[in-house]
SEKOL-461986 format. One line per 3 residues: number of its first residue (from 1); their letters; for each residue x, y, z of N, C-alpha, C. Coordinates in Angstrom, 3 decimals. Layout:
<nodes>
NUM	A	X:Y:Z:X:Y:Z:X:Y:Z  ... $
</nodes>
This chain:
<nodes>
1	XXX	87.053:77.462:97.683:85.750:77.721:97.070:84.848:78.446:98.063  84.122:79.602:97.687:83.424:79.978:98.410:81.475:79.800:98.623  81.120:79.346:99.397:79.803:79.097:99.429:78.629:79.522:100.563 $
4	XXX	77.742:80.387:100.251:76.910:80.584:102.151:75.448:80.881:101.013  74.347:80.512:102.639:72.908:80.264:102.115:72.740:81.049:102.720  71.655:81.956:102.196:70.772:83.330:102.981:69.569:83.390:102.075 $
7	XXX	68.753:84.516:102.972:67.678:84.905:102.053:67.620:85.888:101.625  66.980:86.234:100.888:67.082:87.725:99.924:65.327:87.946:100.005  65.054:89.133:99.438:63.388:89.606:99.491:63.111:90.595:98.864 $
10	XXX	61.945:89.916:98.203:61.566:90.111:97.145:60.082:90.879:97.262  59.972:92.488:97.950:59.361:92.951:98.584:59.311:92.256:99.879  58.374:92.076:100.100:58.300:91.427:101.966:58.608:89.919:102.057 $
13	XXX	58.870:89.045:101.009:58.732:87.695:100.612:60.168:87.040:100.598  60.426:86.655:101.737:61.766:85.912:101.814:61.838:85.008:100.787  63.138:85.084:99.958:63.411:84.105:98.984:64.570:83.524:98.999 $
16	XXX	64.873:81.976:99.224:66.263:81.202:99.151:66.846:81.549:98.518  68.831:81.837:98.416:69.725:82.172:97.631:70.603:81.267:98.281  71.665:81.037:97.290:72.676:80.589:97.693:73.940:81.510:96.418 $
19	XXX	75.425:82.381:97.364:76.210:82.525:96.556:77.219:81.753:97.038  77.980:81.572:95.395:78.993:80.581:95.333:80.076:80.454:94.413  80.891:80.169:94.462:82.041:80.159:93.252:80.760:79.685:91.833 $
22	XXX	81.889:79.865:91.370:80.663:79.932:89.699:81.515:78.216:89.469  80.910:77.547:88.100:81.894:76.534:87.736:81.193:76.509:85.914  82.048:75.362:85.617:81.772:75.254:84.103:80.313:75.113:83.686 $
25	XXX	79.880:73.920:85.043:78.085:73.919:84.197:77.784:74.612:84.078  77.983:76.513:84.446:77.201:77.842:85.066:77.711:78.054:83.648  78.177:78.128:82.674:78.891:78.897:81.471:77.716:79.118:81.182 $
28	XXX	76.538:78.721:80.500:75.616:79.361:79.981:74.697:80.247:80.417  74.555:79.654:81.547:73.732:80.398:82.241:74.266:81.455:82.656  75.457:81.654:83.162:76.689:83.335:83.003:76.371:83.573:81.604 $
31	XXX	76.407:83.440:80.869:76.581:84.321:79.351:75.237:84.804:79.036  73.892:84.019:79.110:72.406:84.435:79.205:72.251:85.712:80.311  73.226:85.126:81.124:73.060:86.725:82.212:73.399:88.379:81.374 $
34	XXX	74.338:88.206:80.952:75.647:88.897:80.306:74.487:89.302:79.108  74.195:88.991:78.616:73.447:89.555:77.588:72.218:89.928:77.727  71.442:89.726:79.124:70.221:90.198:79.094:70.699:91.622:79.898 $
37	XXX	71.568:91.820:80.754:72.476:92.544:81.815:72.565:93.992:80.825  73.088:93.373:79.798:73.988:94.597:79.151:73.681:94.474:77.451  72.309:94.913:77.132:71.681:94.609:75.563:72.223:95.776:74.711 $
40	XXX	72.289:96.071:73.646:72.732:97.062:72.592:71.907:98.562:73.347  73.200:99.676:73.182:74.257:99.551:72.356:75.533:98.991:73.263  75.649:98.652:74.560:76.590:97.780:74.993:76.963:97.168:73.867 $
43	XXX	78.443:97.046:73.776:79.486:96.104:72.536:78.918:94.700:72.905  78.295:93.540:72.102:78.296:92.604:72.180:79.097:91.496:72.600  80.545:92.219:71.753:81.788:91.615:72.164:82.388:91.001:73.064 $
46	XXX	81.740:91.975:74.213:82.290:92.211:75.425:81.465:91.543:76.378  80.601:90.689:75.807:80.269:89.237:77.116:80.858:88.673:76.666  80.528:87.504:78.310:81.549:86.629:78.319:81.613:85.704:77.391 $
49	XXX	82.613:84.543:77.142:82.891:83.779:76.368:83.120:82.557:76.770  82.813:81.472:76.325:83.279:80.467:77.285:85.323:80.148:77.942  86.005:80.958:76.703:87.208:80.857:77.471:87.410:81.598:78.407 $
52	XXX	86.922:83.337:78.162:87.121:83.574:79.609:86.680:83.134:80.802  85.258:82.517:80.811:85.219:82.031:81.864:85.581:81.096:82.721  86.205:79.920:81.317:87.281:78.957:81.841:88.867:79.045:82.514 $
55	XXX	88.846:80.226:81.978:90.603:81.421:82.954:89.711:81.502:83.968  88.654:82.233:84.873:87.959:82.754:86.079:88.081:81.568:86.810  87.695:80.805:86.678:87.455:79.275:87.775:89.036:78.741:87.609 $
58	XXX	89.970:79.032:86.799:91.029:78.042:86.652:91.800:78.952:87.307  91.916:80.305:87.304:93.168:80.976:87.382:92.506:81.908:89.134  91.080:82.347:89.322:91.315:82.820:90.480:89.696:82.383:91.146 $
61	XXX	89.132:81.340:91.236:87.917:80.748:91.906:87.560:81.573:92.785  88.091:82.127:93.971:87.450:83.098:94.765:87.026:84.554:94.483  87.469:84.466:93.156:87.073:85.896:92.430:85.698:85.355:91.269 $
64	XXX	85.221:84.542:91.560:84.070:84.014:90.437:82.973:83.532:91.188  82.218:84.460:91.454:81.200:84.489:91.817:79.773:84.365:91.516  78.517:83.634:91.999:77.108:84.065:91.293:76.293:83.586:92.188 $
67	XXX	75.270:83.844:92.121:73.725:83.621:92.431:73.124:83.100:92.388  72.863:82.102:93.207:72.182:80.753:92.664:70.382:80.849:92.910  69.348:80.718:92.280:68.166:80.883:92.792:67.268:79.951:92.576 $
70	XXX	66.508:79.135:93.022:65.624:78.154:91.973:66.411:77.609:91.351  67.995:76.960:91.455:68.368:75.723:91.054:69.352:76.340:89.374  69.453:77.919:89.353:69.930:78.424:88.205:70.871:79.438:88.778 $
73	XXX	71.416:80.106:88.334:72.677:81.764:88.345:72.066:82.247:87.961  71.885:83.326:88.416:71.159:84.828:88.360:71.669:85.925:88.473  73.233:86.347:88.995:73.636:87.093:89.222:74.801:86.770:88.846 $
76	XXX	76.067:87.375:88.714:77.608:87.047:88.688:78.253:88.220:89.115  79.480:87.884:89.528:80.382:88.857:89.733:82.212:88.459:89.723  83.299:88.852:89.109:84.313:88.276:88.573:85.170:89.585:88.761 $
79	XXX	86.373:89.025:89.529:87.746:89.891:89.654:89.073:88.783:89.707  90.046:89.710:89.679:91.540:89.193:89.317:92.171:89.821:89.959  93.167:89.172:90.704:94.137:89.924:91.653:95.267:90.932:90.769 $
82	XXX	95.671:91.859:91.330:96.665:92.785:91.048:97.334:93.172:92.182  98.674:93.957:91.633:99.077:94.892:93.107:99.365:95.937:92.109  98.370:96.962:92.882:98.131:98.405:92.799:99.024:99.857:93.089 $
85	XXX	99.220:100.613:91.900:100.089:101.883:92.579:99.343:102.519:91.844  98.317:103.093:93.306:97.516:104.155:93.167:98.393:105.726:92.486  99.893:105.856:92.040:100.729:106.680:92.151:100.649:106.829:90.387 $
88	XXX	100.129:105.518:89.982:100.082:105.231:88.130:98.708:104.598:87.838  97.461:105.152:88.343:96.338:105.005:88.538:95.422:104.510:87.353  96.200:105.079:85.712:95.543:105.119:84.650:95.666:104.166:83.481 $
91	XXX	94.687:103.368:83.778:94.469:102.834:82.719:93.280:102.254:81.976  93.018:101.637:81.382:91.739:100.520:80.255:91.002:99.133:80.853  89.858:99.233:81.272:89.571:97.610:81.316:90.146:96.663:80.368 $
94	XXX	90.466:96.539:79.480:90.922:95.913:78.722:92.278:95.377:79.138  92.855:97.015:79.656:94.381:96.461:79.725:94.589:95.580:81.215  93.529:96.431:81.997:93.981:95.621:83.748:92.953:94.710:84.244 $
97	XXX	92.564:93.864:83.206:91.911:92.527:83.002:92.571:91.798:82.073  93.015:91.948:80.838:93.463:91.624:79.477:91.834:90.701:78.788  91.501:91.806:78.706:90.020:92.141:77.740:89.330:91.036:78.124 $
100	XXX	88.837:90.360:79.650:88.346:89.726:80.837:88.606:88.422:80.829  89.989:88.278:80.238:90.827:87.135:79.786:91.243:86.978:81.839  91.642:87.568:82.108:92.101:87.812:83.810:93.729:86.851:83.420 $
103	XXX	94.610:86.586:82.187:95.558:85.689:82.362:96.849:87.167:82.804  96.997:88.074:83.249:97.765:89.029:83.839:97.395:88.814:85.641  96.226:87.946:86.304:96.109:87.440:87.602:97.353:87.382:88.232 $
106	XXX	97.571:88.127:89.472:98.390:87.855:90.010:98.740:87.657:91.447  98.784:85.888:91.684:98.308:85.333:92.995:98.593:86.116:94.113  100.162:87.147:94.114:99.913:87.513:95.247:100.273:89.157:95.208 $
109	XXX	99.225:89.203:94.631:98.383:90.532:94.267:97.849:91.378:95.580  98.086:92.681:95.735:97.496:93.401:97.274:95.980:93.634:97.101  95.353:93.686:96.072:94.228:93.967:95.505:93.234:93.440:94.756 $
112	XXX	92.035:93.230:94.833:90.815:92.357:94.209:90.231:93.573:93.253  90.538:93.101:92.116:89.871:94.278:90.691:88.673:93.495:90.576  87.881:94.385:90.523:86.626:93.290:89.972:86.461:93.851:88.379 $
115	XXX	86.146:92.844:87.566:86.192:92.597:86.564:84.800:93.004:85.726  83.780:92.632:86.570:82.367:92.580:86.048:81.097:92.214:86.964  80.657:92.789:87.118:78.848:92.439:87.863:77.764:92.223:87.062 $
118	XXX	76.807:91.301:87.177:75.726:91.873:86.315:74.573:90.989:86.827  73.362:90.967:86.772:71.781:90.284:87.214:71.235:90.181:86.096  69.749:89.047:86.044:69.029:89.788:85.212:68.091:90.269:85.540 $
121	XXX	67.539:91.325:84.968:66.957:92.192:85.166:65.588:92.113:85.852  65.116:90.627:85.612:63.896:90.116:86.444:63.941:90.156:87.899  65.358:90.329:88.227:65.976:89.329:89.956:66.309:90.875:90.359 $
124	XXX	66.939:91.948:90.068:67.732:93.148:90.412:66.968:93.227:91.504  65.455:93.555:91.416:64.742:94.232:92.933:65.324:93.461:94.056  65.750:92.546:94.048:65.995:91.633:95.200:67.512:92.313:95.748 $
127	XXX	68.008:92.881:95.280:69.484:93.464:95.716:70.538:92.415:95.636  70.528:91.543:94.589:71.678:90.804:94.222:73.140:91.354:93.944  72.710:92.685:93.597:74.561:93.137:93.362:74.876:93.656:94.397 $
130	XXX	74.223:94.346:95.550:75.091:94.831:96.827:75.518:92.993:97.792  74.514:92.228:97.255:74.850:90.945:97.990:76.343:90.423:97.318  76.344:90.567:96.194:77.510:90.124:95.679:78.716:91.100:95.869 $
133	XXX	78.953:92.091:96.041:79.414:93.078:96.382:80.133:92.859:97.826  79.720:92.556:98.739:79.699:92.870:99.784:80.492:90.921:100.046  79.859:90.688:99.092:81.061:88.924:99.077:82.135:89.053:99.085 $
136	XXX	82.338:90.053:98.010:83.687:90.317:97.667:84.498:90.563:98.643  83.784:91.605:99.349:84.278:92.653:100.129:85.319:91.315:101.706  84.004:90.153:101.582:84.492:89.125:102.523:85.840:88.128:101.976 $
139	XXX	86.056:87.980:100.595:87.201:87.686:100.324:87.927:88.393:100.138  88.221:89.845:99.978:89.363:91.174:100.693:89.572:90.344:101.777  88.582:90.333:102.780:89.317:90.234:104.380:89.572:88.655:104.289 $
142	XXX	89.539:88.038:103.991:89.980:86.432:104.023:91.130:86.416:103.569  91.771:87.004:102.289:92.955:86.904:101.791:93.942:87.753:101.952  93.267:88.743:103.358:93.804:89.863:103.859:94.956:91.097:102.855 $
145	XXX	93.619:91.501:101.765:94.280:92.147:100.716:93.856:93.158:101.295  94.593:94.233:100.549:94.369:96.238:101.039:93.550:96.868:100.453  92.335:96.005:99.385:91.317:96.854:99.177:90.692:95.782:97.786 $
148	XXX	89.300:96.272:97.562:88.804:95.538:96.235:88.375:97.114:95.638  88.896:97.136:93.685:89.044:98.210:93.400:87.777:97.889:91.972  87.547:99.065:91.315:87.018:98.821:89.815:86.677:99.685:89.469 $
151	XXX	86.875:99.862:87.806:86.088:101.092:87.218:84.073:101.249:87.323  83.665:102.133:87.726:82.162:101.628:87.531:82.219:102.871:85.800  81.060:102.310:84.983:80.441:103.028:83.876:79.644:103.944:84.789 $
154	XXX	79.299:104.968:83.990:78.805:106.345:84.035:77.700:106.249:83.095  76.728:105.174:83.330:75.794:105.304:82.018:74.588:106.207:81.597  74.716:107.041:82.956:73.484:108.217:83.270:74.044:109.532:82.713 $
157	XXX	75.697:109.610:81.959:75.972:110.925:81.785:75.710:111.019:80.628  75.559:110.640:79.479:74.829:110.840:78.275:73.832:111.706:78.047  72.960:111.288:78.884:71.652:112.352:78.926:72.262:113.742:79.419 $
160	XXX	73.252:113.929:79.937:73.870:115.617:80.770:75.334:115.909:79.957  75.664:115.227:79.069:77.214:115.408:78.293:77.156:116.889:77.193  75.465:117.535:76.842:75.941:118.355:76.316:75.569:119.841:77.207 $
163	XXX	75.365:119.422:78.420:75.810:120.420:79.840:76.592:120.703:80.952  77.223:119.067:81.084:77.997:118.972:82.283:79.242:118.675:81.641  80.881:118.676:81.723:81.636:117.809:82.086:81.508:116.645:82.473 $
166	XXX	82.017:115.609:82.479:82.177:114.328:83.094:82.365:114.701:84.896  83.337:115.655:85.248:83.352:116.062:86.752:82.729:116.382:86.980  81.944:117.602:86.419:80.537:117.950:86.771:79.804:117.238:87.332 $
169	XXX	79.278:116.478:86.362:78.005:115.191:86.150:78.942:114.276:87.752  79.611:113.775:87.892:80.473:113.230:89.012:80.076:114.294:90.165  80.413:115.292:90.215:80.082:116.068:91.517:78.773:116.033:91.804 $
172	XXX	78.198:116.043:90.995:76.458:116.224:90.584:75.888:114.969:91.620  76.448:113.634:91.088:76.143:112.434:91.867:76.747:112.098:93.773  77.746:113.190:93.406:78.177:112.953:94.811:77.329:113.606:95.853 $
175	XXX	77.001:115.220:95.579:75.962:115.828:96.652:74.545:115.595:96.096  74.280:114.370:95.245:73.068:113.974:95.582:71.752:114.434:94.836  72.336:115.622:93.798:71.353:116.223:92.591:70.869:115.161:91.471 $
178	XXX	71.974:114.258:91.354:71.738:113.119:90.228:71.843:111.967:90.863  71.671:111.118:90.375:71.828:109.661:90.115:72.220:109.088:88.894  73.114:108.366:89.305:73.760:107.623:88.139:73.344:106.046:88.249 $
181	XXX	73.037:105.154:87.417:72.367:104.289:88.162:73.441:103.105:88.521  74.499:103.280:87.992:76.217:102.234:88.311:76.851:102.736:89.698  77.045:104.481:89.572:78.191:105.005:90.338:77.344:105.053:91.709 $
184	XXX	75.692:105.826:91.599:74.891:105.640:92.991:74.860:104.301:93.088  74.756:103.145:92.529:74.983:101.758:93.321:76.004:101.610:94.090  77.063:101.717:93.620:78.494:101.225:94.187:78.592:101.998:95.053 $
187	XXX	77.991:104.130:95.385:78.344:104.330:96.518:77.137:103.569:97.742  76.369:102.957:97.112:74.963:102.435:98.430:75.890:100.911:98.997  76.749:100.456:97.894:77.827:99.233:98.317:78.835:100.154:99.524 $
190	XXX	78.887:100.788:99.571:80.434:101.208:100.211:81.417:101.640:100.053  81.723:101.784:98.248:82.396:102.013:97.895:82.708:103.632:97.591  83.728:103.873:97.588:84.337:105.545:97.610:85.234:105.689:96.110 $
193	XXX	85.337:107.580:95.810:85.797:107.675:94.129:87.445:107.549:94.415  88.123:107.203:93.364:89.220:107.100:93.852:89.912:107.913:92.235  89.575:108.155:90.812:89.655:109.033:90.129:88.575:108.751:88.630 $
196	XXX	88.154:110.104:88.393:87.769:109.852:87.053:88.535:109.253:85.744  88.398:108.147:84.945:89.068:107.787:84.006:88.709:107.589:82.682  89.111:108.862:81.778:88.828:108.436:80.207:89.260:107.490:79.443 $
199	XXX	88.487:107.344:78.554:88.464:105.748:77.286:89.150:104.632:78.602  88.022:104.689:79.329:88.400:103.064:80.317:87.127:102.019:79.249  86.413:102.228:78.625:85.796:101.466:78.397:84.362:101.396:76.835 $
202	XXX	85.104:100.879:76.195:84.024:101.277:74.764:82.581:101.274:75.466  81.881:102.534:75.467:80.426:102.155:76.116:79.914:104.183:75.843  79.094:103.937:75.030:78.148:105.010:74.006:77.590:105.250:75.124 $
205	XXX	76.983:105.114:76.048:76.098:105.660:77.357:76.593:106.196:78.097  77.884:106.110:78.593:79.131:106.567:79.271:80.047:107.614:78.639  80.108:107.679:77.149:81.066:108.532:76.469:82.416:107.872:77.131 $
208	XXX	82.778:106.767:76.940:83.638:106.140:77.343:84.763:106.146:79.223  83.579:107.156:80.105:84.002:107.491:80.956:84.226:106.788:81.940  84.731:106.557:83.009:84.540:105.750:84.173:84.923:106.340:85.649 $
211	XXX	84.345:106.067:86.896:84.894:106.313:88.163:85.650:104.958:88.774  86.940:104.975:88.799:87.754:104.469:89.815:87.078:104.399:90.752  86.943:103.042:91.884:86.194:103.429:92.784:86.484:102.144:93.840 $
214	XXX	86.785:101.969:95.087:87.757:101.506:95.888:86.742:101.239:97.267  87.259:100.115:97.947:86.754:100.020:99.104:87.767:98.850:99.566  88.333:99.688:100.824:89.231:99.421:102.071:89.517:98.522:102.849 $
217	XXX	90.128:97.695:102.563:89.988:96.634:103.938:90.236:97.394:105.745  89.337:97.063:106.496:88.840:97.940:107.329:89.651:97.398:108.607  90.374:96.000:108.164:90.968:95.501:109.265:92.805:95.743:108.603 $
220	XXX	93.239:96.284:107.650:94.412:96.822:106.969:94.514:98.054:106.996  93.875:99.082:107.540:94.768:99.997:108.031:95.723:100.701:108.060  96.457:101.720:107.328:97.374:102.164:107.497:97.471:103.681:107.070 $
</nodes>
């Protein structure tokens, strides 16, 4: 189980956090996240449920993560082990989660997929997802895997889809003309593109697009 106390700040105003494995009492309070996180036209569908979250704590605890603040979860974050061939790169959240069921987990997996992030929207200024992010990044090196991987959404290309390409709009964010407000997070996390991927994910804001997007275990090497 993973657990550490720090502070977070909230402009200049140090504020207690604690992240920690998630558990069953957290089910609601994960799903209230999940829906304030990601409101229409996000698929409804596609928060959590109480079974998936009962696979997350049963099947891989160090991949179930959240935010504890004032005595509640505020943040979450959820992955499932795999082993990766970057050589057959393409596929569906759906398929390399099994639709965030995580029962395809596989204990001795080279790789931490993350599954899902999300805050609510009251707490974000505080930088809860690079904190959770960067957790992750500490159970990579604990379980001495070769990288934590995930699709991020593209939810800023909508507004540029009837000018750019999807690569376009991607190059666009890389030298710094745009912002995307998913893909510029994950690169301010650390994380690097590893390929563009179509229909990874039912999501009208995205045109179903996604960036592959990877970060290294720094002590694995090769």
């Amino acid at each position: 189980m993973y657990r550490k106390a720090l502070y977070v700040f909230d402009g200049d105003r140090p504020v207690q956090a604690v992240v920690r494995s998630y558990t069953q009492e957290d089910f609601p309070g994960l799903i209230r996240i999940q829906q304030e996180s990601f409101p229409p036209p996000f698929p409804s569908e596609l928060w959590w449920n109480e079974e998936q979250l009962t696979n997350h704590v049963a099947r891989f605890p160090q991949g179930a993560l959240c935010v504890e603040i004032g005595g509640r979860p505020v943040a979450s974050i959820t992955g499932l082990l795999i082993n990766w061939d970057p050589t057959h790169a393409d596929h569906t959240w759906e398929d390399i989660t099994d639709r965030g069921y995580i029962t395809n987990h596989q204990p001795d997996g080279d790789t931490l997929y993350i599954v899902d992030i999300c805050a609510l929207p009251s707490y974000r200024k505080l930088g809860l997802g690079k904190l959770l992010m960067q957790s992750m990044y500490e159970v990579v090196v604990e379980l001495k895997l070769q990288r934590l991987l995930g699709g991020g959404r593209l939810p800023g290309y909508h507004r540029h889809a009837a000018s750019m390409t999807p690569e376009e709009y991607v190059s666009a964010v890389l030298n710094g003309s745009l912002k995307d407000p998913v893909m510029t997070f994950l690169l301010r996390c650390g994380r690097t593109p590893v390929k563009l991927s179509a229909n990874y994910l039912e999501d009208e804001e995205s045109l179903n697009y996604a960036m592959l997007m990877e970060w290294r275990n720094p002590f694995l090497q090769t």
